[in-house]
C-alpha positions in Angstrom: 0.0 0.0 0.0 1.3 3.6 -0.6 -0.2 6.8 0.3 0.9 10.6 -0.8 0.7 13.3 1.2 0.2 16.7 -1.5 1.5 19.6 -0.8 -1.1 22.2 0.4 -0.9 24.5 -2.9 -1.3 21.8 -5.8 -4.8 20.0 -6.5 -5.3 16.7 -7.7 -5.8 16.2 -11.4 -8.0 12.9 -11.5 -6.2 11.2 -14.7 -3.6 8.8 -14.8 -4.1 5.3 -12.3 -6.9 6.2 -10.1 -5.8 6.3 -6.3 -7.7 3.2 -4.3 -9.0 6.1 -1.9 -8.5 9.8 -1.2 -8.7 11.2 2.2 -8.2 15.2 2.4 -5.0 15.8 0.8 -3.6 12.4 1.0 -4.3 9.8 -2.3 -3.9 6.0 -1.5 -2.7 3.1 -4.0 -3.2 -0.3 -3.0 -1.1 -3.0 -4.8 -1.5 -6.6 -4.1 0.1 -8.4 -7.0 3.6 -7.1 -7.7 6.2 -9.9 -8.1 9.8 -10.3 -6.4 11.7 -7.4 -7.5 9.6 -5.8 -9.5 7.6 -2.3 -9.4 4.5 -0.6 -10.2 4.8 3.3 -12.0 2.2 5.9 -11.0 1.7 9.2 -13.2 0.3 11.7 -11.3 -1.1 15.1 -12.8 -1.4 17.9 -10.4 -2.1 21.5 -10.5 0.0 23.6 -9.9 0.1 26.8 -8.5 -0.2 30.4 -10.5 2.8 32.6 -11.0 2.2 34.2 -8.0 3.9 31.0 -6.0 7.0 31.1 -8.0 10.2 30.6 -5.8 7.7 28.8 -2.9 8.7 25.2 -2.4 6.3 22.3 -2.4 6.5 19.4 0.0 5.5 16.0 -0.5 5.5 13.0 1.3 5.0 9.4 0.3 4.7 5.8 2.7 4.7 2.1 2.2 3.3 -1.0 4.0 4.0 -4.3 3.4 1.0 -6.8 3.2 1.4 -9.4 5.7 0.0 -13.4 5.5 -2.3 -12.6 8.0 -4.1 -9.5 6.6 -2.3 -7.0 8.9 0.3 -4.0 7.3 4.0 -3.3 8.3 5.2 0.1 7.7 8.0 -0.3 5.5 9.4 3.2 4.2 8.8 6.9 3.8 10.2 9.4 1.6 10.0 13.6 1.5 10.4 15.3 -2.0 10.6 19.2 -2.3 10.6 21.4 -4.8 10.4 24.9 -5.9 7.8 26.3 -8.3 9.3 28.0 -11.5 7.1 29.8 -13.6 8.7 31.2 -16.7 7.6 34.3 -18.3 10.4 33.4 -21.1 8.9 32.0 -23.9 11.9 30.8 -24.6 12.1 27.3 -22.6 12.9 24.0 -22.3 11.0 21.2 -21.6 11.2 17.4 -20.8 8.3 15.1 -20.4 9.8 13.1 -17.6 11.2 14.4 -14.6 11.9 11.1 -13.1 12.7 7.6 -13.9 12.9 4.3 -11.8 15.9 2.8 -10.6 15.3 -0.2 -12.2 14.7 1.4 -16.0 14.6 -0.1 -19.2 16.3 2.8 -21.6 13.6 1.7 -24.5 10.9 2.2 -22.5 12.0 5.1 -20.8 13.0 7.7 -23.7 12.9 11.7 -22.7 11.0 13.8 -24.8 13.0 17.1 -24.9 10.8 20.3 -26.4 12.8 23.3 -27.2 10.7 27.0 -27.9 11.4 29.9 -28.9 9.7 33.5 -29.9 11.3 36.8 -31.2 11.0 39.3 -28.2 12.7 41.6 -30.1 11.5 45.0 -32.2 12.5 43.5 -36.3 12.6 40.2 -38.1 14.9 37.1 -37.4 16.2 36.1 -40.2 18.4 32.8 -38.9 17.5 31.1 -35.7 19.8 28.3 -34.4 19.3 26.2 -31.1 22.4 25.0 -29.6 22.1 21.8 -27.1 25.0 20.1 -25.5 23.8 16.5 -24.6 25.4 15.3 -21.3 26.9 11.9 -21.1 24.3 10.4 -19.1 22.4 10.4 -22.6 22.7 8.2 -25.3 23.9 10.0 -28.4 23.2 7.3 -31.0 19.4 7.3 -29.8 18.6 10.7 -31.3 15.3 10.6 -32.9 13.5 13.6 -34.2 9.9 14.3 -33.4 8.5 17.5 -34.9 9.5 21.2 -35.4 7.3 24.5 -36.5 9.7 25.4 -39.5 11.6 23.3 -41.7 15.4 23.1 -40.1 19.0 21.4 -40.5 20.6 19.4 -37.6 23.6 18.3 -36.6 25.7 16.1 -33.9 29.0 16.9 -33.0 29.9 13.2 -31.9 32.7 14.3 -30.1 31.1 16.5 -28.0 27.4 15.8 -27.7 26.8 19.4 -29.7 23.1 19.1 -31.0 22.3 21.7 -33.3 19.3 23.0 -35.1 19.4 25.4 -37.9 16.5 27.3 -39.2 17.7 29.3 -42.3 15.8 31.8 -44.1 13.1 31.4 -41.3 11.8 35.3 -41.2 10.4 34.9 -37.7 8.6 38.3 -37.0 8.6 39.8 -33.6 6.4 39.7 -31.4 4.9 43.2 -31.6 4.5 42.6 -35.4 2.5 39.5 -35.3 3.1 37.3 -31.7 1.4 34.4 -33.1 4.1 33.6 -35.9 6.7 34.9 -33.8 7.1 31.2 -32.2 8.9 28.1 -33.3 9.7 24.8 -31.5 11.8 21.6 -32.0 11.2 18.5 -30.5 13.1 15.7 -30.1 13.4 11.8 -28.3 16.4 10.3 -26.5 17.5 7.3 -24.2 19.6 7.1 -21.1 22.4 5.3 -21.0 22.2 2.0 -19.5 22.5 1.3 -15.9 22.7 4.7 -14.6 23.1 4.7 -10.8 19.5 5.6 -8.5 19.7 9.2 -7.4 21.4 10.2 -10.9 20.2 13.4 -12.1 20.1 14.0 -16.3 20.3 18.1 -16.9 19.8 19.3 -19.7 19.3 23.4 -21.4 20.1 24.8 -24.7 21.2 28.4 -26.0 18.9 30.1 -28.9 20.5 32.5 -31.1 18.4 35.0 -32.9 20.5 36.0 -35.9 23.9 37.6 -35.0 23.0 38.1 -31.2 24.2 36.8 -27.9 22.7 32.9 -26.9 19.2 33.3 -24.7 19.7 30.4 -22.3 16.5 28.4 -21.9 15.5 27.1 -17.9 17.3 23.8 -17.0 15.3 20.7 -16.9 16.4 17.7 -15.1 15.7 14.1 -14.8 15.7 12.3 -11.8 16.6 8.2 -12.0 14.7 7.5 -8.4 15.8 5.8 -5.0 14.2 2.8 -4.4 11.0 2.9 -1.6 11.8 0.3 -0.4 13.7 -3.5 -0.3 13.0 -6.7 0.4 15.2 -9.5 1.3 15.7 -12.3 -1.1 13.3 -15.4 -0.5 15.2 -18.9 -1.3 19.0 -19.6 -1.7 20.8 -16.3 -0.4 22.0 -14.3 -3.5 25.7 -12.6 -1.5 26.3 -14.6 1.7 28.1 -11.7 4.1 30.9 -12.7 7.0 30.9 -11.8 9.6 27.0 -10.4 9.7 26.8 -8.1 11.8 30.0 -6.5 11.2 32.8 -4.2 12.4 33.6 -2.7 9.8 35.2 -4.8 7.4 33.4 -8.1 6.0 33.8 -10.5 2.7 31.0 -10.9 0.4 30.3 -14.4 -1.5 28.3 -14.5 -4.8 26.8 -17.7 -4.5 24.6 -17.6 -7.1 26.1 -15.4 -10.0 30.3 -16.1 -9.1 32.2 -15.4 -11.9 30.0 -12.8 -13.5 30.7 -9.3 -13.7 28.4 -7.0 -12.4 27.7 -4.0 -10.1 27.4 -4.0 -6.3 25.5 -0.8 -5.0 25.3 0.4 -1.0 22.2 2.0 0.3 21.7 3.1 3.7 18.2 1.8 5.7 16.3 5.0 4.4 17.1 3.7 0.5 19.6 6.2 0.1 22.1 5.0 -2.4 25.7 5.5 -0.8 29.0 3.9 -2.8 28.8 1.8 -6.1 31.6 -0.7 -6.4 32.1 -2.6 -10.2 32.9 -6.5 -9.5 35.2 -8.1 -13.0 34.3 -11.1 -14.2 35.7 -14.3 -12.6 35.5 -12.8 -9.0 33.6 -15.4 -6.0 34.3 -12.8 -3.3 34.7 -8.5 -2.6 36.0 -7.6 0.4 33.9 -4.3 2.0 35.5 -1.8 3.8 32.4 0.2 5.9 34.7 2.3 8.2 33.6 5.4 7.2 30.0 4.9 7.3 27.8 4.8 10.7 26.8 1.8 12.3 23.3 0.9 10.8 21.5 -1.3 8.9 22.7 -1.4 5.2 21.3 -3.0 1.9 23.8 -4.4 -0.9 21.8 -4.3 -4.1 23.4 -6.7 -6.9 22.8 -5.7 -10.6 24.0 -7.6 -13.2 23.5 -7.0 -16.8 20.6 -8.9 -18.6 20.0 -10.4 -15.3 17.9 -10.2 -12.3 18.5 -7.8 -9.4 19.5 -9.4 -5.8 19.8 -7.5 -2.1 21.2 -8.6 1.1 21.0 -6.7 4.0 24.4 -5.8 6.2 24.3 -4.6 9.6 27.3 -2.8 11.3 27.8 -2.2 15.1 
């Protein structure tokens, strides 16, 4: 089960998966058929507030339980996301169409939708417009797809750099004083993350828009969030990473009884899900030795992702 607290100044827009029940401003999911490992997405459409909320920050608050055997709930995590409102009076933005991701994503299924726009605030006609947008690494180049645009354009990639540009020759935007309408332009355009990006990565992206000979007008920076994990649950059957000694002083030996010899990647999370140290184990390796001297005794997860395979935790405790 998983309830969300909303923040006081943003109404519920009822589209998307309907909440189970909605008491005040809290919306409740139950979910009573999700597998071992796996997860269930909710896209949730709020209102947000007017323009005269812009720098306020937003607080919301999310909660899990576990369903036990006998009918009865365990609390199992919370979570607190804030954020500030931006409201831009630019019309010359940037836009993404998802501002986070899961953990455990699949890059095909989670392409970002990137929308670039642009008007002519100025007082005579543009004659050349170029967008300049320098794709960050945590995108994958080669995935470039191109959606849509108001005027007919040339692009190109810089595969050196990541240096996405969009021409628009001979475009005779007017201004917006002239004729506001035709004034604005857009381009739009798809991309995937690269694979296996770490939980609690954060994909930025802007661009600059030149109006003829002039100076860039930066657009707003959007990001993209690849979440934390709500919560973890032990492994049921043969232990996936048998840990000695558990508990632990400090310093303990991991064996990977089901997947030795395979490379993969071994992640730390702290008992709130928040993802600590990531460690890359080569192929042909049985054991890791851990070193947790500089983190606080506590109870720790040790998340195991291998490529094309499943996902595996064990839980570490330290005194």
């Amino acid at each position: 089960m998983v309830a969300l607290v909303l923040d006081e100044l943003v109404d519920y827009v009822p589209l998307g998966v309907p909440p189970s029940a909605i008491s005040g401003d809290t919306l409740w999911w139950n979910f009573d058929s999700i597998a071992p490992y796996g997860y269930e997405q909710i896209n949730l459409y709020l209102q947000m507030p007017d323009a005269s909320h812009t720098g306020d920050t937003l607080h919301f608050k999310a909660f899990t339980w576990l369903d036990e055997p006998d009918g009865s709930f365990t609390f199992s995590e919370s979570y607190s996301y804030w954020t500030v409102v931006l409201c831009s009076y630019d019309p010359n933005d940037k836009l993404v169409d998802r501002t986070s991701i899961p953990y455990d994503y699949d890059p095909l299924e989670n392409e970002l939708v990137y929308t670039i726009r642009f008007q002519n605030t100025g007082n005579d006609t543009a004659t050349i417009v170029r967008l300049r947008d320098t794709l960050g690494a945590g995108l994958n180049w080669a995935s470039l797809r191109l959606l849509g645009s108001s005027h007919p354009y040339e692009v190109s990639l810089n595969e050196q750099t990541g240096l996405l540009q969009f021409t628009f020759n001979n475009i005779h935007l007017p201004d917006s004083t002239t004729n506001a309408r035709e004034s604005q332009g857009f381009v739009q355009f798809a991309i995937q993350l690269q694979p296996g990006l770490l939980p609690g990565t954060i994909v930025s992206n802007r661009a600059g828009i030149y109006f003829d000979a002039n100076p860039a007008v930066l657009t707003n920076t959007v990001q993209t969030l690849v979440s934390m994990p709500l919560a973890f649950h032990s492994p049921t059957g043969a232990q996936a990473i048998l840990v000695a000694p558990n508990p632990t002083g400090g310093v303990c030996t991991l064996r990977f009884l089901q997947l030795a010899g395979k490379a993969g990647s071994l992640q730390l999370f702290n008992a709130q899900g928040q993802f600590l140290q990531s460690f890359a184990i080569p192929e042909g390796s049985s054991e890791f030795t851990l070193d947790l001297d500089k983190w606080p005794a506590g109870l720790y997860w040790l998340y195991w992702a291998q490529p094309g395979q499943g996902r595996m935790v064990s839980k570490l405790l330290k005194l």
